[in-house]
C-alpha positions as a Markdown table, in Angstrom:
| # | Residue | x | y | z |
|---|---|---|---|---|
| 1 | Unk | 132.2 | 98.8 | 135.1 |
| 2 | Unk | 135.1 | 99.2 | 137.0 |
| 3 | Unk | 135.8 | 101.5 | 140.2 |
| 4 | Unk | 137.4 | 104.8 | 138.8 |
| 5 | Unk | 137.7 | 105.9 | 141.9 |
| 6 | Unk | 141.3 | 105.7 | 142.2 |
| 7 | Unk | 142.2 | 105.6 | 138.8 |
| 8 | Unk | 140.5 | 109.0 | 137.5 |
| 9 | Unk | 141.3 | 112.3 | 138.9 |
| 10 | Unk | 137.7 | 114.2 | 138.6 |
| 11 | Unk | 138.6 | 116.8 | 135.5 |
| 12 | Unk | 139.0 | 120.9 | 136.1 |
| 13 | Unk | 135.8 | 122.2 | 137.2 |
| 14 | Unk | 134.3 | 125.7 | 136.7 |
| 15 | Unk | 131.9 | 125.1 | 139.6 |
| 16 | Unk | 133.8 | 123.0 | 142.6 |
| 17 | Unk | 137.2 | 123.2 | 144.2 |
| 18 | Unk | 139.6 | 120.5 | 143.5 |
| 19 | Unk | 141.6 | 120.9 | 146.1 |
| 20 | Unk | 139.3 | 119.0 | 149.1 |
| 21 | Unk | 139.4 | 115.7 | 149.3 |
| 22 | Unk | 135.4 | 115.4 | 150.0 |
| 23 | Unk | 134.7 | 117.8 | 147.1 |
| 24 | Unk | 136.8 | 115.6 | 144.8 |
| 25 | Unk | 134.8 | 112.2 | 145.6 |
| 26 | Unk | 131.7 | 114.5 | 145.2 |
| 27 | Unk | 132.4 | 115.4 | 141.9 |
| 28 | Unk | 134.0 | 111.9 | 141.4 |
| 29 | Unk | 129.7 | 110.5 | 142.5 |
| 30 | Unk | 128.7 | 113.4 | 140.2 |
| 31 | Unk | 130.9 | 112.3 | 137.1 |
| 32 | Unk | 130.1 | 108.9 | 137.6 |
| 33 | Unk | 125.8 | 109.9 | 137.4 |
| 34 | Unk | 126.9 | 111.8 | 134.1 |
| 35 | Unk | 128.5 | 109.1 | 132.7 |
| 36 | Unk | 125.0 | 106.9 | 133.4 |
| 37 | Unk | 123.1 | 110.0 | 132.0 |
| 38 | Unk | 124.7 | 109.7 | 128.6 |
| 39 | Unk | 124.8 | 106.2 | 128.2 |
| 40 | Unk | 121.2 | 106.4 | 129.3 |
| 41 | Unk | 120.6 | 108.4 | 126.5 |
| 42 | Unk | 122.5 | 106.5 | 124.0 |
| 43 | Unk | 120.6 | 103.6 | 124.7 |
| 44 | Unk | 116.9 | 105.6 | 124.3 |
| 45 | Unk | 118.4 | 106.8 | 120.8 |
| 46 | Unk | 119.3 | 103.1 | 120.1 |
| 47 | Unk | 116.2 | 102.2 | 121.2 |
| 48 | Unk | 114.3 | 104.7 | 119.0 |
| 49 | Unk | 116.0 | 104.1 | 116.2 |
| 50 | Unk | 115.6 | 100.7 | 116.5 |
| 51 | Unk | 111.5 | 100.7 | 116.7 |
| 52 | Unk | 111.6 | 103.4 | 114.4 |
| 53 | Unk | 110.1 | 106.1 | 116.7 |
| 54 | Unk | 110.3 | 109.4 | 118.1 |
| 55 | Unk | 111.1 | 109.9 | 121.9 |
| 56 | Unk | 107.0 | 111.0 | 122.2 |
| 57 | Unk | 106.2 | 108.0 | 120.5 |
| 58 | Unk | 107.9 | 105.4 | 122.9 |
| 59 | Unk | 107.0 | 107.5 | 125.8 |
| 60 | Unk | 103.5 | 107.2 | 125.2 |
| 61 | Unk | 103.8 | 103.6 | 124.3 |
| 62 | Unk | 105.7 | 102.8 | 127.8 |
| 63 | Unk | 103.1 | 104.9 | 129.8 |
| 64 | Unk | 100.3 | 102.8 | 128.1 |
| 65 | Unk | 102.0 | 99.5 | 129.3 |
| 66 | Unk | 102.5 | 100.6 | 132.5 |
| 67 | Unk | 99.0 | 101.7 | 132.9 |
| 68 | Unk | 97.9 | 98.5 | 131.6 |
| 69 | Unk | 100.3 | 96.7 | 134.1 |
| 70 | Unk | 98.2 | 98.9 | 137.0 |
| 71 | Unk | 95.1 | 98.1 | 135.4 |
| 72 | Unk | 94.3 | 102.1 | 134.8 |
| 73 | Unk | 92.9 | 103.5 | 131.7 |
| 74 | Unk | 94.1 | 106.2 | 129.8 |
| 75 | Unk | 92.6 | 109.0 | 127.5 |
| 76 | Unk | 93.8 | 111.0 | 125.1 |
| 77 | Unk | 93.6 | 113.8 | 127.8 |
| 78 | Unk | 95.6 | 112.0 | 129.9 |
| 79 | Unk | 98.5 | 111.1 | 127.7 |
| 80 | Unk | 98.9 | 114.6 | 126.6 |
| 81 | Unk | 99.4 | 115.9 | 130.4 |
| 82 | Unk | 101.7 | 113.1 | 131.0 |
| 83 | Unk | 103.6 | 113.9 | 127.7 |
| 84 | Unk | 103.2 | 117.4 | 128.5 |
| 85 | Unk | 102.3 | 118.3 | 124.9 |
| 86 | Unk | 99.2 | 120.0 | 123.4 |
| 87 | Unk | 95.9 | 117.8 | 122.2 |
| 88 | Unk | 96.8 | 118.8 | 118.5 |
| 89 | Unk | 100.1 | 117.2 | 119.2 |
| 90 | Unk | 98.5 | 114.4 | 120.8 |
| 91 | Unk | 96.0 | 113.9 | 118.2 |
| 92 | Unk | 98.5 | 113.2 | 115.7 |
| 93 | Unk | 100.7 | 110.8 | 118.1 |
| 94 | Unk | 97.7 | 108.9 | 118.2 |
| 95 | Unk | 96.9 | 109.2 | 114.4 |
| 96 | Unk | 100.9 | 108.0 | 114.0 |
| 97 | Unk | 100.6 | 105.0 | 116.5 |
| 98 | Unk | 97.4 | 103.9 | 115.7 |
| 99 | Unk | 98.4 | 104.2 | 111.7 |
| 100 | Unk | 101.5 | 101.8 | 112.8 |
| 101 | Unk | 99.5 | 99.5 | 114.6 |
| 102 | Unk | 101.3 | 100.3 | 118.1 |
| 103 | Unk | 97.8 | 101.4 | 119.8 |
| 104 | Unk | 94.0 | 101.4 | 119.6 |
| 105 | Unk | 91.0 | 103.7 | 120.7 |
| 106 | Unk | 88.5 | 102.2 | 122.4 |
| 107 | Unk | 85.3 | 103.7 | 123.6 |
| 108 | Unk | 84.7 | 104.1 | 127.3 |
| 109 | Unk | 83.1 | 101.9 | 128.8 |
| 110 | Unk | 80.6 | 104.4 | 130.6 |
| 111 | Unk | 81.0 | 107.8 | 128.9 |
| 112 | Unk | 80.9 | 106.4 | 125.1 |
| 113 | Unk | 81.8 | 110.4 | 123.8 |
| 114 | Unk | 85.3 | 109.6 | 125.8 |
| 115 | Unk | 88.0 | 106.9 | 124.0 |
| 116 | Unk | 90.2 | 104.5 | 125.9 |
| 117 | Unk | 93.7 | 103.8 | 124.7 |
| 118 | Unk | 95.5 | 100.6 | 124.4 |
| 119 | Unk | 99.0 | 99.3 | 123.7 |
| 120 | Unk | 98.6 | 96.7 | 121.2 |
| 121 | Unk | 99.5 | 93.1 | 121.4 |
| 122 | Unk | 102.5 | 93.6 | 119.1 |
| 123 | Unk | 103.9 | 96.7 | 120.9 |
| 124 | Unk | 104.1 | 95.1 | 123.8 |
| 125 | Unk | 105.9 | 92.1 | 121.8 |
| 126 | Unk | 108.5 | 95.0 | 120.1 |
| 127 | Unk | 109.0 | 96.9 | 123.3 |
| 128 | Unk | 109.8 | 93.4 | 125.3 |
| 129 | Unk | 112.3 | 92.2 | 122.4 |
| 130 | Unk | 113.9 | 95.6 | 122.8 |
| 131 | Unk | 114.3 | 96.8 | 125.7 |
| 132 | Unk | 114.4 | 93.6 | 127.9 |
| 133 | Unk | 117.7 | 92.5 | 127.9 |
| 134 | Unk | 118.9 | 95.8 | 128.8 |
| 135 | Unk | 116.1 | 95.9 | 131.7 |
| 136 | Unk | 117.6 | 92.2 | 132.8 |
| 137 | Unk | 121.1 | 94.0 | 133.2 |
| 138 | Unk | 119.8 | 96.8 | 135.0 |
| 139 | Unk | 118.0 | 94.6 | 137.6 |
| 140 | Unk | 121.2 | 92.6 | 137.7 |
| 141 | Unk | 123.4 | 95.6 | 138.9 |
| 142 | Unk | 120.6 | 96.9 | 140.9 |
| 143 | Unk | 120.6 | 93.2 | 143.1 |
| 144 | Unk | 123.9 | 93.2 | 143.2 |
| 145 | Unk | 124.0 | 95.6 | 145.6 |
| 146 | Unk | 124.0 | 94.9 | 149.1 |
| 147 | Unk | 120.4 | 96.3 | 150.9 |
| 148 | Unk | 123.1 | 98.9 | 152.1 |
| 149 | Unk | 124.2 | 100.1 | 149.3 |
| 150 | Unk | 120.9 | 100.5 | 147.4 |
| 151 | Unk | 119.3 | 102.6 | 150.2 |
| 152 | Unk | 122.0 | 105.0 | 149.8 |
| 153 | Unk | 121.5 | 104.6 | 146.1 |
| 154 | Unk | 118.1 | 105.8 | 146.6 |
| 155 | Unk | 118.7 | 108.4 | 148.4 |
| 156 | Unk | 121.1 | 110.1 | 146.8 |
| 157 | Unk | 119.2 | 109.9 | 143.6 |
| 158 | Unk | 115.8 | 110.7 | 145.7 |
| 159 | Unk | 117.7 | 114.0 | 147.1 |
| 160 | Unk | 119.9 | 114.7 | 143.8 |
| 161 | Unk | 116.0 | 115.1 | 141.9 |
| 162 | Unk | 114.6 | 116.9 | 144.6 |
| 163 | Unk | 117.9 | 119.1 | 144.5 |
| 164 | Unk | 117.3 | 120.1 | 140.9 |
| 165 | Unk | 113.1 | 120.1 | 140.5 |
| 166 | Unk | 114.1 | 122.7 | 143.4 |
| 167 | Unk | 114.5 | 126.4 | 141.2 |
| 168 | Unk | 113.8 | 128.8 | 144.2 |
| 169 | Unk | 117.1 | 126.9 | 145.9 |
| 170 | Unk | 119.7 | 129.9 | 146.3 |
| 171 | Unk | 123.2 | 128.9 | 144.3 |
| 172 | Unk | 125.9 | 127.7 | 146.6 |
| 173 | Unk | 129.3 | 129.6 | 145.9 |
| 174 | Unk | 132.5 | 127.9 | 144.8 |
| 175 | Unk | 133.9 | 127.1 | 147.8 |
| 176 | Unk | 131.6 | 127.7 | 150.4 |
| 177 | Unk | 131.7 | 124.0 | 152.5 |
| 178 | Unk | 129.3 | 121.8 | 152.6 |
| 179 | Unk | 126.3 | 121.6 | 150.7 |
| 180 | Unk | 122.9 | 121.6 | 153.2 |
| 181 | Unk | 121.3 | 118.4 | 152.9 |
| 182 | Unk | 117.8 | 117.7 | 151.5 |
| 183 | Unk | 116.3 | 114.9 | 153.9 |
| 184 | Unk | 113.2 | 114.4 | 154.3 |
């Protein structure tokens, strides 16, 4: 994508002063990450759509493989506090993805009352042919970066989520100068 830096004036904001030329490349950086956010999202709705699931659904698929991948198992219990949803809800993800072949219950190995879940073979196979052509672009931006530029890329989004799982952090006025940094 190319550099809108000096061809886009950051639009009127309610919240920053356009007037400072440090404020205006901060809100140009800010612009830029909400841009990302929404074609982010339109890409998981694409994605979705396209294995005919629900945003849960794919969540828990993804967290399966990546367990998998780390050689970790996971029950029921613990894909409904990573999803952050109840066990009813759970239980009927699990009723849903098992019914469409996308996972299977196991019985653990050393508590047998407790189940083990699975990706299957073929959701692996759907969530590779889906998403990892898009991955392969994504690691192709992220290397092109020199080891410069993706430290600061890091950072910034390492300090940017710390700045907003923060909710005890008093507002800053309009105005007010510089924003006090979050390092570590």
């Amino acid at each position: 994508m190319p550099d809108r830096e000096d061809t886009e004036a950051p639009s009127a904001s309610y919240w920053y002063r356009a007037d400072d030329d440090e404020v205006v490349r901060a809100m140009r950086v800010l612009e830029a990450l909400r841009r990302f956010r929404a074609a982010d999202s339109a890409m998981r709705h694409r994605t979705q759509a396209e294995m005919d699931m629900n945003e849960t659904d794919l969540l828990a698929i993804r967290h399966l493989i990546s367990a998998e991948a780390r050689g970790a198992a996971v029950s029921p219990k613990d894909l409904s506090k990573v999803l952050g949803v109840s066990s009813a809800a759970t239980a009927k993800l699990l009723s849903r993805l098992v019914g469409s072949g996308h996972i299977r219950r196991e019985p653990h190995p050393s508590d047998r009352r407790a189940q083990v879940l699975h990706a299957t073979p073929g959701a692996h196979q759907e969530v590779r042919a889906t998403l990892s052509a898009m991955h392969g672009r994504m690691l192709d931006v992220a290397e092109g970066l020199t080891g410069a530029q993706q430290k600061a890329v890091i950072h910034f989004l390492d300090t940017l989520s710390a700045a907003v799982s923060s909710p005890d952090v008093a507002p800053r006025a309009p105005g007010a100068g510089p924003a006090p940094t979050l390092d570590r």
